[in-house]
VOPAGU-2260 file (C-alpha; in pm, 1 decimal, decimal comma):
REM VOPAGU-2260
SITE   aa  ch    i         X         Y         Z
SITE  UNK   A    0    2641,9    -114,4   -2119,8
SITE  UNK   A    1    2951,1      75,5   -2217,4
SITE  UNK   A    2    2925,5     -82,6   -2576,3
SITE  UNK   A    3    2528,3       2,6   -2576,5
SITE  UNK   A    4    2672,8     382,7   -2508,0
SITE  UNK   A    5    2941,1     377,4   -2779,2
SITE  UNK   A    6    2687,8     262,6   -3015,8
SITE  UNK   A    7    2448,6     505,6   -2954,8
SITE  UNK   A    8    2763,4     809,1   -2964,2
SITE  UNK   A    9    2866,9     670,4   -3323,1
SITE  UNK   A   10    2533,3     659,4   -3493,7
SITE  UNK   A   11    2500,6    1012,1   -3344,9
SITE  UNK   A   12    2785,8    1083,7   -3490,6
SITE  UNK   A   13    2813,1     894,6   -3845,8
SITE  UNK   A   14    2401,0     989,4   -3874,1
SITE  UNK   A   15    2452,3    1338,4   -3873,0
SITE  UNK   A   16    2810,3    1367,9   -4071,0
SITE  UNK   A   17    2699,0    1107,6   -4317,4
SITE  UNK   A   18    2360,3    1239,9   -4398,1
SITE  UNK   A   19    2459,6    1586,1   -4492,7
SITE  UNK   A   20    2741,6    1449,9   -4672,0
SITE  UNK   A   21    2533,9    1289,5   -4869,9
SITE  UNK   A   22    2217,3    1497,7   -4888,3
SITE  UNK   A   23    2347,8    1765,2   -5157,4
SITE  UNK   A   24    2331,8    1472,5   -5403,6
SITE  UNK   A   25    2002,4    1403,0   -5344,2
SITE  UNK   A   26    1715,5    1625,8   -5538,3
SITE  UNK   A   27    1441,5    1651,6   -5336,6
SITE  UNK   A   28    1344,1    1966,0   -5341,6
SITE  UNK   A   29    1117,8    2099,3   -5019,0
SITE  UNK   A   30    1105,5    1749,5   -4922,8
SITE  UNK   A   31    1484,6    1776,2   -4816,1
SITE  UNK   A   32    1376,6    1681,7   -4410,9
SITE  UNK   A   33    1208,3    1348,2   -4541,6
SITE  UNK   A   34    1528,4    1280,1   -4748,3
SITE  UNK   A   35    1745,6    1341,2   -4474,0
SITE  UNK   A   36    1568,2    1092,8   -4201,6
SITE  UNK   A   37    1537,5     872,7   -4462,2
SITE  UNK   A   38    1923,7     886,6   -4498,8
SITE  UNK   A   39    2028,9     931,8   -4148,0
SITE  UNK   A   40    1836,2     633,3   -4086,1
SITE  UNK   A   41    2061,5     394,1   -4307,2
SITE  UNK   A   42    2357,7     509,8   -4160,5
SITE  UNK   A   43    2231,0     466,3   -3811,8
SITE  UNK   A   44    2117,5     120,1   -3936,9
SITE  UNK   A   45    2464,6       2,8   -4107,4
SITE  UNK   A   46    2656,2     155,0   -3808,5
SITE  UNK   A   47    2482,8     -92,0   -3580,1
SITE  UNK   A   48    2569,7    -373,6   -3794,6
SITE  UNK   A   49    2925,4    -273,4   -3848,9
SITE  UNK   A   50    2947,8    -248,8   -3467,6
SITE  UNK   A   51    2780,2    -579,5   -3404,3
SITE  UNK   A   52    3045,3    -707,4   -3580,9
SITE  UNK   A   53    3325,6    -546,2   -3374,8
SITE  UNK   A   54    3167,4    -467,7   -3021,4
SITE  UNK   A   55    3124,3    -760,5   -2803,5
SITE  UNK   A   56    2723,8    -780,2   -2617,8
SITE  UNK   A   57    2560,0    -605,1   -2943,0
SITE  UNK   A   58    2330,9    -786,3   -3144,5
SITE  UNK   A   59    2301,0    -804,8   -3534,9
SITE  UNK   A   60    2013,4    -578,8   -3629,9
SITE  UNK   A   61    1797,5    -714,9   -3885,2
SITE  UNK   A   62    1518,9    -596,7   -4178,4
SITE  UNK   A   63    1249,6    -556,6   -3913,7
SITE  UNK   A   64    1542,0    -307,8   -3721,8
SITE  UNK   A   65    1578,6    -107,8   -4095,1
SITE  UNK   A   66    1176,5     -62,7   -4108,2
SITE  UNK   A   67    1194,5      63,1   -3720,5
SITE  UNK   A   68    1449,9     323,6   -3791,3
SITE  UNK   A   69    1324,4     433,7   -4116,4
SITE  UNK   A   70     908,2     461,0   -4009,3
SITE  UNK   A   71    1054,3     675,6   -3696,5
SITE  UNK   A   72    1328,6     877,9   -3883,0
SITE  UNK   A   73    1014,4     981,3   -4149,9
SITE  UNK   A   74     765,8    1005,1   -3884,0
SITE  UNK   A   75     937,5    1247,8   -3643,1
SITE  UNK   A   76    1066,3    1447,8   -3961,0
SITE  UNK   A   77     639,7    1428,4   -4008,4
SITE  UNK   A   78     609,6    1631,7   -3680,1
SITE  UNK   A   79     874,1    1854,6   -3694,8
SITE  UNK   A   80     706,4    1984,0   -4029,9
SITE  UNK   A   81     394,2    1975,0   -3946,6
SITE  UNK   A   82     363,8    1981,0   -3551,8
SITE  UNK   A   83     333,7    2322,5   -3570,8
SITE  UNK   A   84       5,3    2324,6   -3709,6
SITE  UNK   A   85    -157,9    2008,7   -3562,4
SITE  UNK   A   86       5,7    2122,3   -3226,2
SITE  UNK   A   87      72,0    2547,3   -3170,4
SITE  UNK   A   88      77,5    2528,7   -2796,2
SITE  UNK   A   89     424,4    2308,9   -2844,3
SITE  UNK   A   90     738,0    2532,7   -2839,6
SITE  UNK   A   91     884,0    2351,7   -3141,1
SITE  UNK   A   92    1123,5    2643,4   -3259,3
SITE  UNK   A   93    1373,2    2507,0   -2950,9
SITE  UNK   A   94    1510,7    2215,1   -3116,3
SITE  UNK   A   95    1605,2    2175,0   -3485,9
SITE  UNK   A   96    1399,2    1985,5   -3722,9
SITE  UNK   A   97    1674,7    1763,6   -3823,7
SITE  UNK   A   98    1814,6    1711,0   -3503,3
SITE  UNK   A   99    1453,5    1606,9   -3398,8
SITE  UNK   A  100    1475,2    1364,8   -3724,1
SITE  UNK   A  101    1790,9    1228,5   -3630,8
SITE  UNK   A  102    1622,6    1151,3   -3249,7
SITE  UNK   A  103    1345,5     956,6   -3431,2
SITE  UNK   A  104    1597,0     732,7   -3636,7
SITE  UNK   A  105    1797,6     659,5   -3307,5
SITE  UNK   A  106    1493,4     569,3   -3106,9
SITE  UNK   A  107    1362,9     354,8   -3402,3
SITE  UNK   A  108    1681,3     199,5   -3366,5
SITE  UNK   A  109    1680,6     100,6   -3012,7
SITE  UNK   A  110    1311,0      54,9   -2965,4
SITE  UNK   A  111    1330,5    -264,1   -3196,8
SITE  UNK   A  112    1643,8    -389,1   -3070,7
C-alpha cells in the first residue's frame, strides 16, 4: 500500500517536471496539450518500471500498460479541449487542462495495472 502511494506521488511528480522539461523541444504548434499527455504519459510509464524494479509489491508494467496510459493521457487532453463545447453546463475553467491530462495518464496507469 505504502509503495502503491509512493508510486503514484513520483509519477505525479516526474510527469509533470519531466513533461515540461521536455515539451519546449517539441514543435507542435496548437497541438501542444496532445504533445504534452502524450509525454507525461511515458514518464509516468518508465517511472513505474523503474520503481518495479526498486519497490518491493509493484509489478512490471508492460506494452498493454504503455497503450493504457497513452489512450487516457490523449483522451482526457481530448476533453479538456473540447469539453467545453460538447459539454457547457460543466465548469471546466476550475481545473487546468494539463493537470486534467496528467489525471488521465495516471488513471491509465493504474486502471491496467
Amino acid at each position: 500500500m505504502l509503495a502503491r502511494l509512493l508510486l503514484i506521488l513520483l509519477q505525479i511528480a516526474v510527469g509533470w517536471f519531466g513533461a515540461n522539461a521536455v515539451l519546449p523541444y517539441a514543435q507542435v504548434g496548437e497541438y501542444q496539450l496532445f504533445a504534452f499527455g502524450l509525454i507525461a504519459a511515458v514518464f509516468v510509464w518508465l517511472v513505474g518500471f523503474l520503481a518495479s524494479l526498486v519497490l518491493r509489491g509493484i509489478g512490471r508494467p508492460g506494452g498493454g500498460t504503455l497503450a493504457f496510459t497513452v489512450v487516457f493521457a490523449l483522451l482526457f487532453a481530448a476533453l479538456a479541449t473540447w469539453g467545453p463545447q460538447l459539454l457547457p453546463g460543466v465548469p471546466w475553467g476550475r481545473i487546468d487542462s494539463y493537470y486534467l491530462t496528467l489525471a488521465g495518464a495516471i488513471v491509465g496507469y493504474i486502471m491496467k495495472k
